[in-house]
N, C-alpha and C positions, 0 to 999 in steps of 0.2 A: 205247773201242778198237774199229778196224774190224778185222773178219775174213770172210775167206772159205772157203769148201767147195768145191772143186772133183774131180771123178770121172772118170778117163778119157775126160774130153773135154767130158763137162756139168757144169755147172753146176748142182750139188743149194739152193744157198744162198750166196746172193752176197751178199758184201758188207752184213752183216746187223750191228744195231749191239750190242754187248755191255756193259756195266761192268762193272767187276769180274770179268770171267770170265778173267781170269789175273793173277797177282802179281809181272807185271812192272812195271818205272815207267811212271805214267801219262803218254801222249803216246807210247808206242812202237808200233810198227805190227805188230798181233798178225795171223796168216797162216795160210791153212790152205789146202791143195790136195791134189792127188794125180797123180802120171804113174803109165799103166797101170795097174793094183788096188791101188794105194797112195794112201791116205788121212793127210796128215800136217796139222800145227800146229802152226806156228813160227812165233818170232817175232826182228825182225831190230832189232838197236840199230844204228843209223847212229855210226861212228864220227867221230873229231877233223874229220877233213876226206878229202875225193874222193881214194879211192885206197889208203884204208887199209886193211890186208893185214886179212881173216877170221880170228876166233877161235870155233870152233861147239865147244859143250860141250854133254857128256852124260850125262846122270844115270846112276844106279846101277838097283838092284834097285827104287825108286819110280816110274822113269822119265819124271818131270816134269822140263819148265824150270825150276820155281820154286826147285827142289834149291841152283840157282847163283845164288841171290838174293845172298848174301856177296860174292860175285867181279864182278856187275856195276860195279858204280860205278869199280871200278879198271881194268878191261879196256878201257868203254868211251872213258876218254880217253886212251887209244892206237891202238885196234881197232876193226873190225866189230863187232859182236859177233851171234853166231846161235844161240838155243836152241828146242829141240824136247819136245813131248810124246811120247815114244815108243808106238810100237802098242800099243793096250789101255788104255792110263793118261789120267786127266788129261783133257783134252777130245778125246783121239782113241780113247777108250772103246769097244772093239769086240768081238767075237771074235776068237782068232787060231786060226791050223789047226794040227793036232794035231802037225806035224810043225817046229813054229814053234824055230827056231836064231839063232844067232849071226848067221851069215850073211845071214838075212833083214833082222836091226838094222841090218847094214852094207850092205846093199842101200838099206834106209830114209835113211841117211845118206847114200849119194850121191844119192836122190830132193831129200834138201831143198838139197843141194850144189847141182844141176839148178834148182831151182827160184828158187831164190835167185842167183839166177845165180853161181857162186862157182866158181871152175876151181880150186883148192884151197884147202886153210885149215890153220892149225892148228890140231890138234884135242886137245881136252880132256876125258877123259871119266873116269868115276867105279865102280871097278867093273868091273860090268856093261855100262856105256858104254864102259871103257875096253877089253874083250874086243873088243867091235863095233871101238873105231880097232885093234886089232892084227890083225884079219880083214882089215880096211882096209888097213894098213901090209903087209902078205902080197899081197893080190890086187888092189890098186889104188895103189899107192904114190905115181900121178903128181896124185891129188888130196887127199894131205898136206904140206903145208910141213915140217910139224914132227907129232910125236904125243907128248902126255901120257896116262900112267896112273896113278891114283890109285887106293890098293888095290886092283890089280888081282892078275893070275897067268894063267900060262900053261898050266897046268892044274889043276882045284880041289884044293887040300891035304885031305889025312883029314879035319883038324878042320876045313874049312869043310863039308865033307860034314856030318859028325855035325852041326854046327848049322843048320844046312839042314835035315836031317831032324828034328831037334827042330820046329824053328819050322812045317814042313806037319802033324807031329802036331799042334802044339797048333792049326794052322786046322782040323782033319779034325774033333778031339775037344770042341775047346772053343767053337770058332769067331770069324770075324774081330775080333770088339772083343776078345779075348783074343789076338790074333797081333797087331793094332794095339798094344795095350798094352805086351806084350814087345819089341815094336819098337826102343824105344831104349836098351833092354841091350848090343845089340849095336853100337849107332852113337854111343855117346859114354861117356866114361868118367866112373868112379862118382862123383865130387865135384864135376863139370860139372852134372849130373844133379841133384844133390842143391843147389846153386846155382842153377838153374832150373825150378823146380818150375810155376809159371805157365806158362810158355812152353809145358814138354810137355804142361799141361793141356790146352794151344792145339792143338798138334800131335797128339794123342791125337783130337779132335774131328774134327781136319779130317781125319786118315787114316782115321776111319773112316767121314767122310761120301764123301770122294772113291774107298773103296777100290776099286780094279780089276777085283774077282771073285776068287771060289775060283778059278776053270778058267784065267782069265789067268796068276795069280798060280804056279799050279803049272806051266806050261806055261814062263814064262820063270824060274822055278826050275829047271826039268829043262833049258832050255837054256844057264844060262852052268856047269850039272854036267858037261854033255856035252862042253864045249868044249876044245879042245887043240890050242893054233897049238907045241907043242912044237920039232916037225920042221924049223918054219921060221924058227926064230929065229937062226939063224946067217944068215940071208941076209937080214936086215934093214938097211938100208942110208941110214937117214934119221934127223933130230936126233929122240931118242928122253928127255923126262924121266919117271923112273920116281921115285913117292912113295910116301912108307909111316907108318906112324905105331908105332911101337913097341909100342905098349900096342893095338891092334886087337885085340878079343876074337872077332873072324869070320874075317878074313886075317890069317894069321902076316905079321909084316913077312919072314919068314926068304924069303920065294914074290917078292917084290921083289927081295930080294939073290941068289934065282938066277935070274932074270931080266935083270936086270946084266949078271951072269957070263956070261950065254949071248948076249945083244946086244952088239955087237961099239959100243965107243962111247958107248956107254949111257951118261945122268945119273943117278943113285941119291942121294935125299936121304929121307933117315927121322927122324922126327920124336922127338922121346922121349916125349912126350906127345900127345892127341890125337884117339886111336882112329879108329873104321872113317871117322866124318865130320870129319877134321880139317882140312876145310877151311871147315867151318862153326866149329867149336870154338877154330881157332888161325888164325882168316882173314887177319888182317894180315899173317902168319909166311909165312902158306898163300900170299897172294896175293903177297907182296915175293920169295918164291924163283919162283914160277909167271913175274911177268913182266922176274924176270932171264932166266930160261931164254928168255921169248918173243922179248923185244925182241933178245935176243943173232940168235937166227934171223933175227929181221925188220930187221936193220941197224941199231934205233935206239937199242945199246948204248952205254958209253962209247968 
């Protein structure tokens, strides 16, 4: 896979050849640039044929592409398709400044928008991704088609607080291969788990070869705590699907259904089963309501 490095206007590393340095399908065109002090890497799947509408997805609290490894195959024979390593994470491994927000993500978002040439998209994000499209849906609305949130919330419930604060004790106390290991308590549910044991051996390794840092990792923890597009949710005004999974042990689905309530239009589908990643856990499920909802936007429903 070719990629690039590009920095406010030079060129630190061009077109350098990599294997293996991301878990997208081999043959897609992995990217990396930067407008102004932003440093991104993305990667863009060419969809069905010229002209097909952008689908850009965004991870969670991991903030990798690879997060949507489940959802490519199906997105891209209808779509664009655009994923990003967000700041700090993944191959855009940086420091961020201590003041690092929401709003910076969704800054980041319209960089790869810009860069990938893409005058909107709809957008998919996870989370912590999905705060960034609702800062998006708020202050830039004219480069969304559509916005999906996928356990997301408009402002953090208690109990995602209390387990946010659990999971930085145990980085403070115990340290990272002890906050990698607890890791997937919170993103799949208990006989999923117990069903996959291999897999999260796999995933155990690689989160903590790739981990972000202590300092990243607390820094976009204190920013999707701080976050509260509350005020402005009545004035949202665009095809809006909201997901949830019933059994999430980090996001109450209940922060989905007043989310709903408060978006005027709003799609609300909750899963019974599931948890915080169920669209890795119930992907078919995940992915068959995802591009009802798309194709309905993008004209290519029944």
């Amino acid at each position: 896979m070719n990629f690039a490095s590009v920095i406010a206007g030079g060129v630190t590393s061009a077109l350098e050849r990599s294997e293996g340095s991301h878990d997208a399908a081999n043959g897609d065109e992995v990217l990396g640039c930067a407008q102004e002090d932003m440093i991104m890497f993305f990667d863009v799947i060419d969809g069905p044929q010229n002209g097909a509408e952008t689908v850009l997805l965004s991870a969670g609290l991991g903030g990798t592409a690879g997060y949507w490894t489940p959802q490519l195959a199906a997105l891209r024979e209808r779509y664009r398709v655009v994923t990003y390593d967000q700041a700090g994470t993944g191959r855009n491994r940086r420091e961020l400044p201590a003041d690092h927000c929401i709003a910076h993500m969704a800054d980041e978002v319209l960089a790869v928008l810009d860069a990938t040439d893409t005058r909107a998209c709809h957008f998919v994000g996870h989370a912590l991704g999905g705060l960034a499209g609702l800062d998006l849906a708020v202050r830039r609305p004219d480069r969304l088609r559509s916005l999906t949130v996928v356990n997301g919330w408009a402002a953090a419930h208690a109990h995602t607080r209390r387990c946010f604060e659990m999971r930085l004790a145990l980085l403070k106390h115990e340290g990272p291969a002890a906050y990698v290991r607890a890791q997937p308590i919170f993103l799949y549910p208990a006989d999923w788990l117990a069903k996959n044991a291999a897999r999260l051996q796999q995933e155990e390794a690689h989160g903590l070869a790739s981990f972000q840092g202590a300092d990243t990792l607390r820094r976009r923890i204190a920013a999707l705590l701080a976050f509260n597009v509350t005020p402005h949710l009545g004035n949202l005004r665009l095809p809006i699907l909201l997901m949830a999974a019933r059994d999430d042990v980090l996001v109450p689905s209940s922060v989905s259904e007043e989310l709903a309530a408060a978006i005027e239009g709003a799609t609300l589908h909750i899963a019974p089963w599931g948890a915080h990643a169920v669209n890795v856990t119930q992907a078919e499920s995940f992915n068959f309501l995802l591009l009802d909802f798309l194709d309905r936007q993008a004209g290519l429903g029944p």
